[in-house]
C-alpha positions in Angstrom: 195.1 293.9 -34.2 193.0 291.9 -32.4 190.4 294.4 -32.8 190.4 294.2 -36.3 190.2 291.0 -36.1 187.2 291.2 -34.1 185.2 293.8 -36.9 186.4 291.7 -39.7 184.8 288.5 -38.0 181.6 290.7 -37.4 181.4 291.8 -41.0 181.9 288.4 -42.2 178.8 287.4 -39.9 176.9 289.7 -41.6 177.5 289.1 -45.3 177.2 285.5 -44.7 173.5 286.1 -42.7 172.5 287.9 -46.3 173.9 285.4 -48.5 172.5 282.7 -46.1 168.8 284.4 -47.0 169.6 284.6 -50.5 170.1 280.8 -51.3 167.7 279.5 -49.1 165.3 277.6 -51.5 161.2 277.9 -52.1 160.8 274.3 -50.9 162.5 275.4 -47.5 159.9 276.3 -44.5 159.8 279.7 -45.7 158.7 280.3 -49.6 159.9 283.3 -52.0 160.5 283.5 -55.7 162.4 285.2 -57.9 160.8 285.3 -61.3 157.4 283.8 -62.5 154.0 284.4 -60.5 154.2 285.4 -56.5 152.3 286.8 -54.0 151.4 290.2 -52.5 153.6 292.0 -55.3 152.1 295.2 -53.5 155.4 294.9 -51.2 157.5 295.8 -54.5 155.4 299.7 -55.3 158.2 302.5 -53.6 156.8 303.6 -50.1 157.8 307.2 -50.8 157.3 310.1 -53.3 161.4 310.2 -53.2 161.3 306.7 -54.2 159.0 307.2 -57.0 161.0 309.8 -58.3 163.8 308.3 -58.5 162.7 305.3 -60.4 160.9 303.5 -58.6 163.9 301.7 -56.5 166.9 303.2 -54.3 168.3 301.7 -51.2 171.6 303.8 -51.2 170.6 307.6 -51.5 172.4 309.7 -49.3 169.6 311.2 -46.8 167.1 311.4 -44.4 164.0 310.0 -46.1 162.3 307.9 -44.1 159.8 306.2 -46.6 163.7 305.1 -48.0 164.5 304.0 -44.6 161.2 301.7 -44.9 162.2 300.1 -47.9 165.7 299.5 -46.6 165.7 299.7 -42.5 169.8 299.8 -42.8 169.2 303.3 -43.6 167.7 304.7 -40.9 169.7 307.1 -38.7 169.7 308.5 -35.2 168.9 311.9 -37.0 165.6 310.5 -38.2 164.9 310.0 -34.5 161.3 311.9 -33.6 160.3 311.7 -37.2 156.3 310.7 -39.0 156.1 310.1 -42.6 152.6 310.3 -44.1 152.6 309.1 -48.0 149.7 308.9 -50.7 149.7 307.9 -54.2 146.3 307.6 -56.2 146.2 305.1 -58.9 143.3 304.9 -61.3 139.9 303.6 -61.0 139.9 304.5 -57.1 142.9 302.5 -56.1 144.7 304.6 -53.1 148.2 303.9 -51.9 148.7 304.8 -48.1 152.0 304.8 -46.6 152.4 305.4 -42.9 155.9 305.4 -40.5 157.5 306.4 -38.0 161.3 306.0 -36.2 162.3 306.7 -32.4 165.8 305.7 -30.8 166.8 303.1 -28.3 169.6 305.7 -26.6 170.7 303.3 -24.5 171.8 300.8 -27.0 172.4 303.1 -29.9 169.5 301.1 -31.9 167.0 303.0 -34.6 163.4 301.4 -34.2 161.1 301.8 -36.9 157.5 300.8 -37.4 155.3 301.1 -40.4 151.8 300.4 -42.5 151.8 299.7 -46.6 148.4 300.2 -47.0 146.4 299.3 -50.4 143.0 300.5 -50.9 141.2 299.5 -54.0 138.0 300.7 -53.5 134.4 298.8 -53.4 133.7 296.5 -56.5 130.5 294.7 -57.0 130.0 290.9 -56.3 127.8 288.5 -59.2 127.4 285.3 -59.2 127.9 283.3 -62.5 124.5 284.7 -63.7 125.0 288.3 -63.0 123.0 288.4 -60.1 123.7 291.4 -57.8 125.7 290.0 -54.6 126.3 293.1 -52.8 129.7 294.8 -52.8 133.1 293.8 -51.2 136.2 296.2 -50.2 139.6 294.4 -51.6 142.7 295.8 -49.8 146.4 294.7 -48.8 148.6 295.8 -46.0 151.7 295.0 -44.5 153.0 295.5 -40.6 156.1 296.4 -40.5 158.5 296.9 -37.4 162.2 297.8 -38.0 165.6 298.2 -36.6 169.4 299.1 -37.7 171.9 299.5 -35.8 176.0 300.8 -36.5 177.8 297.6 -36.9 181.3 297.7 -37.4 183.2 301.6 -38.5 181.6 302.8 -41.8 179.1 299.5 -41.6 175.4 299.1 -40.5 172.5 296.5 -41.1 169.3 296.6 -40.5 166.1 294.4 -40.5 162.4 294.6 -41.1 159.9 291.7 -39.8 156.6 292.1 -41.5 153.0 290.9 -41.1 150.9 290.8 -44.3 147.5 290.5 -45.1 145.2 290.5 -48.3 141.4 290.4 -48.0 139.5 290.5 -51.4 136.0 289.5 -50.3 135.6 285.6 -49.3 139.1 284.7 -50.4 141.6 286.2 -47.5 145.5 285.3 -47.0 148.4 286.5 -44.5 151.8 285.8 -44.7 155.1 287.0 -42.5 158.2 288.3 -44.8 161.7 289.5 -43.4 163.9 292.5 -44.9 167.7 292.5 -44.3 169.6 295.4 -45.4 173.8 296.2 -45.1 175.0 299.8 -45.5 178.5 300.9 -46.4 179.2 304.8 -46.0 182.4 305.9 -47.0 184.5 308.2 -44.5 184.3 310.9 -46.3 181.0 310.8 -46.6 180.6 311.3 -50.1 179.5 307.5 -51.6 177.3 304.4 -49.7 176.8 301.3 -50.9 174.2 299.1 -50.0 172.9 295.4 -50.4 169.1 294.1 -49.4 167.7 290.8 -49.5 163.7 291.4 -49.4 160.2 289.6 -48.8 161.8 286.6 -47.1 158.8 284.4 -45.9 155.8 282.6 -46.3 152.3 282.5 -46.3 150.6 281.4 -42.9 147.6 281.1 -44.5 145.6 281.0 -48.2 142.9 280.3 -50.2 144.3 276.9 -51.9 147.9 275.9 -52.1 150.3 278.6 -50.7 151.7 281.1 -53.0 155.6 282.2 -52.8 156.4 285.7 -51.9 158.4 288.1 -54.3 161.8 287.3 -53.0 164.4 290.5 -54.3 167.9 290.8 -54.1 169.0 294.6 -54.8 172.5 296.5 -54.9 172.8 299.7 -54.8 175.2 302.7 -55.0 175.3 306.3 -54.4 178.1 309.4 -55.1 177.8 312.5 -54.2 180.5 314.8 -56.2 182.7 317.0 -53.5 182.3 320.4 -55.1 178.8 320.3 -56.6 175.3 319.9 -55.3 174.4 316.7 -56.8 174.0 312.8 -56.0 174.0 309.9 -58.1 172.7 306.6 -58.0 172.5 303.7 -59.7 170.4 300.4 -58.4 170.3 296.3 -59.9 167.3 295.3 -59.1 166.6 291.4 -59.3 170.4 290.3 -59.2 169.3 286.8 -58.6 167.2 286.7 -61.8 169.7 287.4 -65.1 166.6 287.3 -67.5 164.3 289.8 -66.0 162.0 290.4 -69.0 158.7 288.7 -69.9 159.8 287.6 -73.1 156.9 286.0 -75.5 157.9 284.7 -79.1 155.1 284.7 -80.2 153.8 287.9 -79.6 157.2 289.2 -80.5 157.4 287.3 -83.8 153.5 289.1 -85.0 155.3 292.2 -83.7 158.5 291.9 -85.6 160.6 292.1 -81.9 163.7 290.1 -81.9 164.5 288.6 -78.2 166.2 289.9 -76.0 170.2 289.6 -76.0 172.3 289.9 -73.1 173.1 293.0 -72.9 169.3 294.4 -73.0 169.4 291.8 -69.8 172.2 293.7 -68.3 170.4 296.9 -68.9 167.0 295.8 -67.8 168.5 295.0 -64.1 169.1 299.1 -63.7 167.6 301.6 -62.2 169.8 305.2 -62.4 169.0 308.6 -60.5 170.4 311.6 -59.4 169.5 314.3 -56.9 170.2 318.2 -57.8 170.2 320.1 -53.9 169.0 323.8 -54.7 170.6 325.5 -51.4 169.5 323.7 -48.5 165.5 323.6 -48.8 164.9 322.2 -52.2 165.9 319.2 -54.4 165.0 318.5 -57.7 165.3 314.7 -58.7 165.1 312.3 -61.9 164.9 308.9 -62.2 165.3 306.2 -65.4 163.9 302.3 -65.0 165.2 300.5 -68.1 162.6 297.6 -67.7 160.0 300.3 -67.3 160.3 301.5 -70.6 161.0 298.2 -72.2 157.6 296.7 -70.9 155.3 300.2 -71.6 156.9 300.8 -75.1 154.5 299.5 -78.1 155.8 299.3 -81.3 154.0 301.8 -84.0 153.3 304.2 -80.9 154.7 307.8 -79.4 156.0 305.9 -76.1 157.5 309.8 -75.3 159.2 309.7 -71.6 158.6 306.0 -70.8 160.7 305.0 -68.0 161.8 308.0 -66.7 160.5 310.0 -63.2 161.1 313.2 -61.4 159.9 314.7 -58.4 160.7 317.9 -56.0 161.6 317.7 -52.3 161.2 321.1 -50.4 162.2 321.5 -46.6 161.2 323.8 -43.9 161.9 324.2 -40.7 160.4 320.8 -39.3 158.8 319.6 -42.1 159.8 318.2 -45.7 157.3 318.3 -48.4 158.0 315.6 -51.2 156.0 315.0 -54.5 157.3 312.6 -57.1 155.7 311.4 -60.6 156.8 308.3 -63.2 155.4 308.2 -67.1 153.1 305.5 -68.5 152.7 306.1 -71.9 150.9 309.3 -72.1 149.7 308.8 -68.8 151.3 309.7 -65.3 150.9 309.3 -61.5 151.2 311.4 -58.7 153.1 310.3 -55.6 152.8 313.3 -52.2 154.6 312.6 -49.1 155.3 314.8 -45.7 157.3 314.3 -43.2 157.5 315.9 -39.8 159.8 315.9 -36.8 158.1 315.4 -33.7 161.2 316.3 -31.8 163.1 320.2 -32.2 
């Protein structure tokens, strides 16, 4: 009993460390926000083609993807230990997305350790001054440091935590900032559903260009089943829980438009991010992915908006190595998001 006891106590330590994060304010010593304008928003883009494809957002999928893991250290495993996860997603215009990560294990303690770089290129742009004069070029880019742990934490239970140093450098104007990540896991015994809760991008800005900017504070929830007689997981994820209306909502736009405003239960809806996972034997899975507030902010009246929101992707595994692409629809547009990772260790 007094064992119990003991867990219970530990889980209640737990919960209350999230909730702590969640209610600390922006006018504490560390600044985040959760709607509005923030800074380095590049933290919110998925680190993994798995992630893309399956809308843009899961902490709770059932696996061993470790650009998941990165998003939400309370997933990484011991049976990631040995593993290097190489991701790259071209945007337009030159803009590359580099994602970079490892994970090893601290035997004698039992804990995961993960490291990681979220790396934005945006290529060379030219510099004028106000009379168009030719100043040279400059190399914009963002990255964030990331160094990780998780550990089993009571039965069925484990949390995790990502410290992160971030840097933006566009030309003359520069900034850093730190930013923590804390992540709880529940995996059911039989191994069939997980549960999941992350507070992200707690932190602040150690230095800017002018007054200091808040960071894009996140509170997410997630949920994962997989069905007992059938290859196939599902997974549904509320993103910005803290936020009820998560829409950029303008009247007046919407009244030239003829768009009424939003009512609560497009609010509800806009929060959701759903998924599934269809396992093909044991080397390939095919995935799909719907963003609500995806398709609600690309969709333009009087215009084919076709497969807005929705994503796919294809995972194939061999015998060390686990190819991953993923893609998501912009109007008639899409992106490409290619990922590989490889076990170090047999």
């Amino acid at each position: 009993m007094s064992k119990r006891i003991f867990h219970i106590q530990k889980l209640g330590f737990s919960v209350s460390l999230i909730l702590f994060a969640f209610v600390i304010t922006p006018q504490s010593v560390i600044g985040q926000t959760t709607a509005g304008n923030a800074t380095y928003n590049f933290l919110e883009l998925p680190y993994s083609a798995k992630a893309s494809s399956l809308g843009g957002i899961n902490i709770s999928s059932m696996g061993k993807d470790l650009g998941l893991a990165m998003y939400n250290p309370a997933l990484m495993r011991a049976n990631m230990d040995g593993q290097l996860h190489l991701s790259i997603k071209p945007f337009y215009a030159g803009i590359q997305q580099y994602d970079v990560s490892g994970v090893n294990i601290w035997e004698k303690h039992q804990i995961v350790l993960g490291w990681g770089i979220h790396y934005m290129d945006y290529g060379n742009i030219s510099m004028t001054d106000y009379a168009g004069n030719d100043l040279g070029t400059m190399h914009p880019n963002d990255y964030a440091l990331q160094f990780s742990a998780s550990k089993d934490y009571i039965e069925n239970f484990r949390i995790g935590a990502a410290l992160k140093f971030i840097h933006s450098n566009y030309g003359m104007y520069k900034s850093s900032g730190i930013a923590m990540d804390i992540g709880l896991t529940y995996l059911a015994p039989n191994k069939l559903s997980q549960a999941s809760i992350l507070v992200k991008n707690i932190g602040t800005q150690l230095s800017s260009i002018g007054n200091k900017q808040e960071l894009p504070f996140n509170l997410i929830l997630g949920f994962s089943k997989k069905l007992a007689y059938a290859p196939i997981q599902f997974s549904v994820t509320a993103d910005r829980v803290s936020v009820w209306n998560n829409l950029y909502y303008d009247p007046i736009y919407a009244n030239v438009q003829g768009d009424a405003a939003p009512n609560h239960l497009k609010n509800l809806f806009n929060h959701l991010i759903l998924a599934s996972e269809l396992y093909i034997g044991d080397q390939v899975d095919f995935n799909l992915g719907y963003n609500f507030i995806r398709r609600y902010d690309l969709n333009v009246q009087n215009q084919a908006n076709g497969m807005n929101g929705f994503s796919t992707g294809l995972g194939l595994r061999l015998d060390r190595m686990h190819l991953q692409y993923g893609t998501a629809f912009f109007q008639r547009n899409m992106y490409h998001h290619f990922s590989v990772t490889y076990k170090l260790k047999k």
